[in-house]
C-alpha positions as CSV (number, residue, x, y, z in Angstrom):
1,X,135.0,58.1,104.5
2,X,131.6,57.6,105.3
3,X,130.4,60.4,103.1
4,X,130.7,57.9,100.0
5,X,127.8,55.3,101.8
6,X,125.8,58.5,102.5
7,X,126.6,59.3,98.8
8,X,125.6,56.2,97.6
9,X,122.0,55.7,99.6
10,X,121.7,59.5,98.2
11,X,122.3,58.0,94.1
12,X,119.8,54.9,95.2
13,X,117.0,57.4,96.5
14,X,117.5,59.6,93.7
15,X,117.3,56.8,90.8
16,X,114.0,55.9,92.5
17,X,112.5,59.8,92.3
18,X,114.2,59.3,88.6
19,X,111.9,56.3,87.7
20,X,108.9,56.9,89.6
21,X,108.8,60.2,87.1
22,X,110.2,58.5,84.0
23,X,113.0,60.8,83.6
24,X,115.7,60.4,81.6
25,X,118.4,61.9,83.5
26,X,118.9,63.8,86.9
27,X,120.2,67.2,86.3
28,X,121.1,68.9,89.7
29,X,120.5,68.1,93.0
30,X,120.2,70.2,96.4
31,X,121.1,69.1,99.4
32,X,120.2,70.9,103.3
33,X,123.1,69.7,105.8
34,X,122.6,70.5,109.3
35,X,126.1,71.8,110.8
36,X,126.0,69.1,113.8
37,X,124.9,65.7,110.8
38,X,128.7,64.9,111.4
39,X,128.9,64.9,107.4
40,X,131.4,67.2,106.1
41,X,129.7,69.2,102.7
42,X,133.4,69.6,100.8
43,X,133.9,65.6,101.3
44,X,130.7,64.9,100.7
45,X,130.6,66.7,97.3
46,X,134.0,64.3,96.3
47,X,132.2,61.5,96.9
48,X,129.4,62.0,95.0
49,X,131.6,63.0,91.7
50,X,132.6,58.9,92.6
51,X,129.1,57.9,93.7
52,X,127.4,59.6,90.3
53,X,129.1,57.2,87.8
54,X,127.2,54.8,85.4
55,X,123.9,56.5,87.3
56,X,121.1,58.1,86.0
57,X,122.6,61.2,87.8
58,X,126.2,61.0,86.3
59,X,126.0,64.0,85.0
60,X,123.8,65.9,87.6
61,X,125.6,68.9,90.0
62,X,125.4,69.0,93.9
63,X,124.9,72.3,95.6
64,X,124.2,72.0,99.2
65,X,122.9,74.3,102.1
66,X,124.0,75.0,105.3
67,X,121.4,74.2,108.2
68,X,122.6,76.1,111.8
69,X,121.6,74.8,114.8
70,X,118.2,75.9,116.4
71,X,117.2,74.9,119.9
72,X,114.5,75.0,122.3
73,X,114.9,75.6,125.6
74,X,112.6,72.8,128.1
75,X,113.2,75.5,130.7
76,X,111.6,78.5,129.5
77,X,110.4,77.5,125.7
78,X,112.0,80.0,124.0
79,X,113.3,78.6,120.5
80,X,115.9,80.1,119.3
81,X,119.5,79.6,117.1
82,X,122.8,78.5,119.1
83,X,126.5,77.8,117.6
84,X,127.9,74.5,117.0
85,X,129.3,74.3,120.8
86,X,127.3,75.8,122.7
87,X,123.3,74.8,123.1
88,X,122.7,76.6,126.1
89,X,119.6,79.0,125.9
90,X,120.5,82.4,125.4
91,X,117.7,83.8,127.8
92,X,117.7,81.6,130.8
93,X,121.1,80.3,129.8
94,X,119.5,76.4,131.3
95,X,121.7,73.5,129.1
96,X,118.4,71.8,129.0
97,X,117.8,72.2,125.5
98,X,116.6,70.3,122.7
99,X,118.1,70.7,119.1
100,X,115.1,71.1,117.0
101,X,117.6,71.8,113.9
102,X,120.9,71.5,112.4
103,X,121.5,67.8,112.7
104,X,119.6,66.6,109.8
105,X,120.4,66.1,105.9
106,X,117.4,66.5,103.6
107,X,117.9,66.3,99.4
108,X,115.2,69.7,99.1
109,X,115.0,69.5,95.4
110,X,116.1,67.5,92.3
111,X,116.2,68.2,89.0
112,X,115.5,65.6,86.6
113,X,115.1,65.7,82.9
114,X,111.9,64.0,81.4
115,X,112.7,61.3,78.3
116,X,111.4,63.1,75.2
117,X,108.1,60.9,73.6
């Protein structure tokens, strides 16, 4: 399952947001998945109940978001969204289209609690 690894680089990037602001804890954590990343939300929200143990985000919930494909067409510029299977333009109906989203995986916001002075 290689949404543990992804999982795990997510725990090591977040403990490093955690330090950088001296924070005690991480509370919640959003993550944007694009539809065509190749990693599956339900198993990726598993892994991180395993990933999350003895970290500073143990504790913390995962809610993540849903990022559709969005193309642009090289033919006739037009940018608009397309379904998993099909990346054709929906004007000229040219396959030469770039994917300008839905194949990336951002972490958009985390939640961290500060250590009381």
């Amino acid at each position: 399952m290689h949404e543990l690894s992804v999982c795990m680089e997510l725990i090591e990037q977040v403990e490093s947001i955690a330090r950088s602001h001296d924070a005690e804890r991480v509370e919640s954590l959003v993550l944007r998945i694009g539809v065509l990343s190749g990693v599956e939300p339900g198993l990726l929200e598993r892994a991180f109940e395993i990933a999350r143990l003895g970290t500073v985000a143990e504790h913390a919930s995962l809610r993540t978001e849903r990022i559709e494909p969005r193309i642009r067409c090289r033919a006739c510029g037009l940018e608009a969204d397309a379904g998993p299977s099909d990346l054709r333009c929906p004007a000229c109906f040219d396959t030469d289209t770039m994917l300008i989203a839905g194949d990336e995986m951002i972490l958009a916001r985390v939640e961290l609690l500060q250590a009381a002075d």
